[in-house]
C-alpha positions as CSV (number, residue, x, y, z in Angstrom):
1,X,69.7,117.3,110.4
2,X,73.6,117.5,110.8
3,X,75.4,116.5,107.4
4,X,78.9,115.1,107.5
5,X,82.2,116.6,105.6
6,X,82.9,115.1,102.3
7,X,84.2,117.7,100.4
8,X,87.6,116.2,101.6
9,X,86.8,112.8,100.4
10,X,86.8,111.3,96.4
11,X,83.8,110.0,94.4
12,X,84.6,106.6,95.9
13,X,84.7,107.3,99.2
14,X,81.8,109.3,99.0
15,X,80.1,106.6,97.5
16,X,81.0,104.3,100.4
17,X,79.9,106.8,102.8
18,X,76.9,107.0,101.3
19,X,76.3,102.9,101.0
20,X,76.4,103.4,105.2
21,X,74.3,105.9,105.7
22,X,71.7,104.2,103.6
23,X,72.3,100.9,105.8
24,X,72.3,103.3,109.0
25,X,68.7,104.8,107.7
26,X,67.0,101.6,106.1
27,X,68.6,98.2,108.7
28,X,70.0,100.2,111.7
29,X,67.7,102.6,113.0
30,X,64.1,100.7,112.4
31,X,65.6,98.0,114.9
32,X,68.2,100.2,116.9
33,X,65.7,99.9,119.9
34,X,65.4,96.4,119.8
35,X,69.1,95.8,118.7
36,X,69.5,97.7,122.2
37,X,67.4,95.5,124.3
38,X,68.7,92.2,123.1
39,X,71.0,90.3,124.5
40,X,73.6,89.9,121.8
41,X,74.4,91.6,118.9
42,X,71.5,91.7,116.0
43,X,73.3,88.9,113.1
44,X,71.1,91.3,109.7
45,X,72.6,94.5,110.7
46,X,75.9,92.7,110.3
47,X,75.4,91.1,107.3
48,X,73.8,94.4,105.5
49,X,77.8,96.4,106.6
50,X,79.3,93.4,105.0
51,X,77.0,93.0,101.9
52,X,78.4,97.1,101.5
53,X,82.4,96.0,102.3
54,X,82.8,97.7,105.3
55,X,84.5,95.3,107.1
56,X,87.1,95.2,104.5
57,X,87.4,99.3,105.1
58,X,90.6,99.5,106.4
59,X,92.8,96.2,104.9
60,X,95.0,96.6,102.5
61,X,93.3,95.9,98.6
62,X,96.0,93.6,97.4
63,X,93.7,91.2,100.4
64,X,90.6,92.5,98.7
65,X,90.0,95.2,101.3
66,X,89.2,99.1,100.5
67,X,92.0,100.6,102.1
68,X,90.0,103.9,102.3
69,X,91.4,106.9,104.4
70,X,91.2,107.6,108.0
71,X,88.7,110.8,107.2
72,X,86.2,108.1,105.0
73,X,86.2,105.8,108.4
74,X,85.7,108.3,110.6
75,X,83.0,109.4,108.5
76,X,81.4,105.8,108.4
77,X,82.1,105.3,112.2
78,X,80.0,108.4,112.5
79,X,76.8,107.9,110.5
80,X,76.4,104.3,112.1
81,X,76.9,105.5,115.8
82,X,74.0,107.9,114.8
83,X,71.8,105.2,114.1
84,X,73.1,102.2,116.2
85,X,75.6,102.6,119.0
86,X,75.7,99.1,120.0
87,X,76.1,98.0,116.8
88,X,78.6,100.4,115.6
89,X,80.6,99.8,118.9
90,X,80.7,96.3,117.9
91,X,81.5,96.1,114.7
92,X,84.4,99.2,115.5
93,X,86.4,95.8,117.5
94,X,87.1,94.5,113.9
95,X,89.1,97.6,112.4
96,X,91.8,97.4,114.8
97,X,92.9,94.1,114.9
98,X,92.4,93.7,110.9
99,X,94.8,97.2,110.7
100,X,97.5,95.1,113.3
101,X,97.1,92.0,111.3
102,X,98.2,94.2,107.9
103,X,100.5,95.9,109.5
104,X,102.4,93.2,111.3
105,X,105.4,91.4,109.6
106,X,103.5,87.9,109.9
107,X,103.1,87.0,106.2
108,X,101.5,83.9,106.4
109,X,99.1,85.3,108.9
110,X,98.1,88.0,106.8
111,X,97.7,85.7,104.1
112,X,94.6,83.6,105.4
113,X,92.9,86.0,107.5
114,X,93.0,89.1,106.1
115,X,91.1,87.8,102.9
116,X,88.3,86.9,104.8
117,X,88.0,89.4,107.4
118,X,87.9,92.5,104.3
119,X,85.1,90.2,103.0
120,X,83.2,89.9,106.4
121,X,83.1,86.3,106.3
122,X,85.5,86.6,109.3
123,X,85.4,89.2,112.0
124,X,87.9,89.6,114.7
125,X,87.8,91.1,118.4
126,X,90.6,92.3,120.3
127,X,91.4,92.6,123.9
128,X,94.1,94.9,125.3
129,X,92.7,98.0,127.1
130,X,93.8,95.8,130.3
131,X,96.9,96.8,129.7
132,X,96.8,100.3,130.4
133,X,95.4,99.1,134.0
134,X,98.2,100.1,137.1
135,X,99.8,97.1,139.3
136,X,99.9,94.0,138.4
137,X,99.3,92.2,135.2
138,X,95.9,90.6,134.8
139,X,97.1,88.8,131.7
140,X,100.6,87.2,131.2
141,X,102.1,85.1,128.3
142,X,104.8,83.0,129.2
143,X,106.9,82.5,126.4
144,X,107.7,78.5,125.7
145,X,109.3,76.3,123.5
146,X,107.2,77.0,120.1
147,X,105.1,79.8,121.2
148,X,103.4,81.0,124.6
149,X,100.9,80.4,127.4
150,X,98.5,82.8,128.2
151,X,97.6,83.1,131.9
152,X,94.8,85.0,134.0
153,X,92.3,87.2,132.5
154,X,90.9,89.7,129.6
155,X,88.1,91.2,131.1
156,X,86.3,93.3,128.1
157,X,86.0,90.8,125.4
158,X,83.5,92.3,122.8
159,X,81.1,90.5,120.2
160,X,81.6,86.7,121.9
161,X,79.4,84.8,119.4
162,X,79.7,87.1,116.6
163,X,83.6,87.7,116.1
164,X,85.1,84.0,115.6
165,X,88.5,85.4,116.5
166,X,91.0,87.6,118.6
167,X,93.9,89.9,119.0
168,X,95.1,89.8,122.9
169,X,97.6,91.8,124.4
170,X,99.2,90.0,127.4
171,X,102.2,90.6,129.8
172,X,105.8,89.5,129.4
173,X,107.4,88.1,131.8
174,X,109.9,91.6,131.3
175,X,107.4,93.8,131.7
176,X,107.1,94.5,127.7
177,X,103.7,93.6,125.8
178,X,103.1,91.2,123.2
179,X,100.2,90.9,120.9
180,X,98.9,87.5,119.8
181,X,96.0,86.0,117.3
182,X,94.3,83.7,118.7
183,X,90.9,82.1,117.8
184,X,87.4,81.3,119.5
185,X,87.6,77.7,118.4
186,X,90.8,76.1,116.5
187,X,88.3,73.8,114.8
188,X,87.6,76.6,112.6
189,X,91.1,77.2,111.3
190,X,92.6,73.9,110.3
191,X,94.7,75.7,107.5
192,X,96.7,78.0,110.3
193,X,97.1,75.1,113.1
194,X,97.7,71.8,110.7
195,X,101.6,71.8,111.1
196,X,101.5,73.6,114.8
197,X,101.1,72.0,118.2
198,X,102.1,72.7,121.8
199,X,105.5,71.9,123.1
200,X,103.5,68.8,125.9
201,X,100.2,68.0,123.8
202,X,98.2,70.1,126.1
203,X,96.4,73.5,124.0
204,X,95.3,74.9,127.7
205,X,92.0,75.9,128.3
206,X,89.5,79.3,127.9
207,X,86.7,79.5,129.8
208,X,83.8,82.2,129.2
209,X,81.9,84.4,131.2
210,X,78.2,85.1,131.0
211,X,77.7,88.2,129.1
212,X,78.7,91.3,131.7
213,X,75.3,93.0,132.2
214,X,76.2,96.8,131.1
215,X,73.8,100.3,131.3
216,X,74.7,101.0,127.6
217,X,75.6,98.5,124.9
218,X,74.4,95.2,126.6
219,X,73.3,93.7,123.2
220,X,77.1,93.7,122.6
221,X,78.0,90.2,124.2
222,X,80.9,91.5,126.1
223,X,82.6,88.7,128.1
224,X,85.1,87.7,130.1
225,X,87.3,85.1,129.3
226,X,89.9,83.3,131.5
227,X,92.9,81.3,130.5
228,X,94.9,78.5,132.0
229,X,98.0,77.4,130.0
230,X,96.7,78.9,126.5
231,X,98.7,77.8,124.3
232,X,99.2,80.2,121.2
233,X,101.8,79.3,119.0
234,X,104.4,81.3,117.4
235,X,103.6,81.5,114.0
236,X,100.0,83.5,115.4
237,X,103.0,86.0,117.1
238,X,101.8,89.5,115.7
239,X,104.1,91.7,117.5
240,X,105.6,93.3,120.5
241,X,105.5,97.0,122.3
242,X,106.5,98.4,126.0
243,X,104.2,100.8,128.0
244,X,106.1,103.9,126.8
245,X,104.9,103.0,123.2
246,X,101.3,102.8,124.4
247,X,101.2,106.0,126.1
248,X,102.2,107.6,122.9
249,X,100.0,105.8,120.7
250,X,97.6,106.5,123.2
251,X,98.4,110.5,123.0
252,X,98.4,110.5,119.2
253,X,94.9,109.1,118.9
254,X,93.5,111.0,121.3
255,X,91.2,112.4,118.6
256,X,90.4,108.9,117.0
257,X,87.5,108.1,119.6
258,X,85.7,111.2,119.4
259,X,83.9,109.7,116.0
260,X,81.6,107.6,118.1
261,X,80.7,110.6,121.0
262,X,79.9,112.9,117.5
263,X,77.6,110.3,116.0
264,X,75.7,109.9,119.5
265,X,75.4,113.7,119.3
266,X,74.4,113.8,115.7
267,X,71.3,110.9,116.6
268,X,70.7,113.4,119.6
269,X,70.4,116.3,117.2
270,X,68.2,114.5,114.6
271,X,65.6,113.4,117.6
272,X,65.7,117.3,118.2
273,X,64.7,118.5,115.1
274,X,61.9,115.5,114.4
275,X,60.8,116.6,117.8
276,X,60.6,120.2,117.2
277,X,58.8,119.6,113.8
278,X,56.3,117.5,115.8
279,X,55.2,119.9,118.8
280,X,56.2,123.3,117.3
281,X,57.6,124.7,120.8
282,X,59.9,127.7,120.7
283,X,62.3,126.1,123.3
284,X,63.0,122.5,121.3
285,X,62.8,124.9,118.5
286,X,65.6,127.2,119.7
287,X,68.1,123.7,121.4
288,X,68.0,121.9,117.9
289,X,69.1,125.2,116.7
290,X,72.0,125.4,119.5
291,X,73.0,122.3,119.4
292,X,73.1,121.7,116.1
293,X,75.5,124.7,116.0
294,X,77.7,123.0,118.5
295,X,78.0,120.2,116.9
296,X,79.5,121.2,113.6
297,X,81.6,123.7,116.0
298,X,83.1,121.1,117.3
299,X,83.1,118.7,114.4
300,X,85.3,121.5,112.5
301,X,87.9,121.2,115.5
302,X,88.2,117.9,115.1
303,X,88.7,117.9,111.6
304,X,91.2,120.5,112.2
305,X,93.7,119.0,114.9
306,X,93.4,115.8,113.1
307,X,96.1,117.5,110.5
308,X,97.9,119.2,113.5
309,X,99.7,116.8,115.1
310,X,102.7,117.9,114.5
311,X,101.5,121.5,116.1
312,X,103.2,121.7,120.1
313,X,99.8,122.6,121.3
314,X,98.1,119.2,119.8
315,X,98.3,116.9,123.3
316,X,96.5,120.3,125.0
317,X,93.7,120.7,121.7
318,X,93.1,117.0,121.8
319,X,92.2,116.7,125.2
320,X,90.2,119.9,125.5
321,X,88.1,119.0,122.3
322,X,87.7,114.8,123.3
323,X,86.3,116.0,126.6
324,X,84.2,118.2,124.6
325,X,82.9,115.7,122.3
326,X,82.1,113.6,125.3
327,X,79.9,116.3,127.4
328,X,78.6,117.2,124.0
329,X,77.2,113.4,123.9
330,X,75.7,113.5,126.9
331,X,74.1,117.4,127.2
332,X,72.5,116.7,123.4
333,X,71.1,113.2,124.8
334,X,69.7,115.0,127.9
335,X,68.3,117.5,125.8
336,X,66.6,115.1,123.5
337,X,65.2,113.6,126.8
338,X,64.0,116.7,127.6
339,X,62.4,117.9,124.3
340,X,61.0,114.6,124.5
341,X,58.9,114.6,127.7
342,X,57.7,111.4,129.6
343,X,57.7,109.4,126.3
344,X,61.4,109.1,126.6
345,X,61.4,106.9,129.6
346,X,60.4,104.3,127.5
347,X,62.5,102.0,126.4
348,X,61.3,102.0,122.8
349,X,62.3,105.9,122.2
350,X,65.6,106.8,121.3
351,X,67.0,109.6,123.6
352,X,67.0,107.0,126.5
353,X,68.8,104.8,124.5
354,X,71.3,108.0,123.1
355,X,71.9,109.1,126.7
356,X,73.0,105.9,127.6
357,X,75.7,105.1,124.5
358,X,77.1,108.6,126.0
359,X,77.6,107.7,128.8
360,X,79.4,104.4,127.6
361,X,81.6,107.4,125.5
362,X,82.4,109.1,128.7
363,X,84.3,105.8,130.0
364,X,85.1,104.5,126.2
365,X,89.3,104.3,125.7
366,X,89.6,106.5,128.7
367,X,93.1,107.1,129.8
368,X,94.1,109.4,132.6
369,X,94.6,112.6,130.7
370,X,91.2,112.0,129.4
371,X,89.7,111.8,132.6
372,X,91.2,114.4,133.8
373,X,90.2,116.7,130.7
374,X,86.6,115.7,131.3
375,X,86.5,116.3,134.9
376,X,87.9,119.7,134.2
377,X,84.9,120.6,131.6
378,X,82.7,119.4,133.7
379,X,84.1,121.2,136.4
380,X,84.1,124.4,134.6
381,X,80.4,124.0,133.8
382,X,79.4,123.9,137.9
């Protein structure tokens, strides 16, 4: 069994890990293959990681969040995408949007979400990975008199029917981005749209796609959803960036999305081990062994460049160990598969479902320098 880092953490955010992993071993896994199947995201194992506060794990306390550090939430991230990948991946589409809505100099905004969201009552999406896409702008907010139309389309909209809210990211007319709040249904927030209302009476319309039928994380009621004169006013305005800012966001976090690929690998690892104490054979016996090895190998790197980034070789390390936490995923799942034998074609065993959530991590926040880093590994390995 791989064991996580805490030495780095204190008694508190031990504690919290701790409260996850025992929701990752008792709600997650008995139901991570039928969570898997479904066709939307399973409503207990929700409710358990609020009951513990995780949705509050990043926001701010004085908004009765945790606040916990960046090492305690990777940790978390980890042990849940160990258990669950589509319900980790799901649940990971709060974090960011609650950390922009702290962060963002919209007081009265912060004030009647961010409450709610740390408590779990409210959990918000967010759709912007479109705008890393080249040509033209799929989604555009025109700004009018009193806020702004959104037009076109966000094509990867996670957790429809479970998250109640969301942070998109559209085009300006200039070419810079903005980021706006926006709900599912304004019925549900009288209090933040009682003295607000679009410059000609009309709010605009948001139509929904079916869920997208996906190989890995179907159960995670990703949608598309399409917008004609969307009126979002401009007290929801978050804030604004260009598409120099997101390439160097996008460089320093290089490392944050290997959390996910490490938990996949560490579920990958643990069906090794069961499956070595099971049939006894010298070869499962000797790639738990090896890949358990890799994995804390690797796991050390991460941990490492994490407090490098101000080191000139980070942008090189960070590539070359996310591409390696991404083949990781996927060679550890294989394995499994392997160790595993025809029983693993079933939909009810686990490495099926593992080597599926990796290869959702090969593709997950890919840029181009990421691609291009995995391509090389794999290149490397022919």
């Amino acid at each position: 069994m791989v064991n996580e880092n805490l030495s780095s953490l204190n008694s508190t955010e031990r504690d919290f890990v701790a409260k996850a992993r025992k929701v990752g071993e008792t709600v997650l896994a008995p139901h991570a293959q039928d969570t898997d199947q479904s066709n939307s995201p399973r409503l207990e194992n929700f409710r358990a990681l609020s009951e513990i506060g995780l949705f509050g794990m990043g926001i701010p306390k004085q908004f009765g969040g945790h606040d916990v550090s960046p090492q305690t939430q990777r940790e978390v991230t980890e042990i849940l995408a160990s258990y669950c990948g589509v319900t980790t991946f799901t649940q990971a589409q709060h974090h960011g949007p609650s950390r922009m809505i702290a962060n963002c100099p919209n007081s009265a905004l912060k004030d009647v979400l961010l409450p709610k969201l740390a408590k779990g009552e409210w959990i918000t999406g967010v759709s912007f990975a479109h705008l890393r896409r080249p040509g033209n702008p799929i989604l555009r907010a025109e700004p009018v008199r009193g806020g702004y139309l959104l037009q076109g389309t966000a094509p990867w909209v996670t957790g429809w029917g479970v998250m109640n809210q969301f942070v998109f990211g559209a085009t300006l007319p200039d070419g810079r981005f903005v980021y706006l709040w926006s709900p599912a249904n304004r019925d549900d927030f009288p209090e933040v749209f009682a003295e607000v209302a679009p410059p000609n009476g009309e709010w605009g319309t948001m139509s929904v796609s079916p869920p997208i039928p996906l190989c890995g994380m179907n159960a995670s009621a990703t949608v598309i959803l399409t917008f004609e004169s969307w009126f979002i006013p401009q007290a929801h305005w978050m804030l604004e960036s260009d598409r120099e800012t997101m390439r160097k966001n996008d460089k320093s976090n290089v490392l944050g999305a290997t959390a996910m690929p490490l938990g996949c690998s560490a579920g990958s690892v643990r069906v090794l081990c069961e499956t070595a104490e099971k049939r006894n054979l010298p070869a499962v016996h000797r790639a738990a062994n090896a890949f358990t090895h890799e994995w804390e190998t690797v796991k050390s790197q991460v941990l490492e460049w994490l407090n490098r980034q101000d080191d000139p070789k980070f942008g090189e390390e960070a590539l070359r160990i996310r591409a390696w936490c991404i083949d990781l995923a996927v060679r550890s799942a294989h394995a499994a598969i392997t160790a595993s034998s025809g029983s693993a074609n079933m939909l009810t065993h686990p490495a099926q479902r593992l080597l599926r959530e990796a290869t959702f991590y090969t593709i997950q926040a890919q840029t181009q320098e990421v691609m291009d880093a995995t391509l090389a590994r794999l290149e490397r390995e022919i």
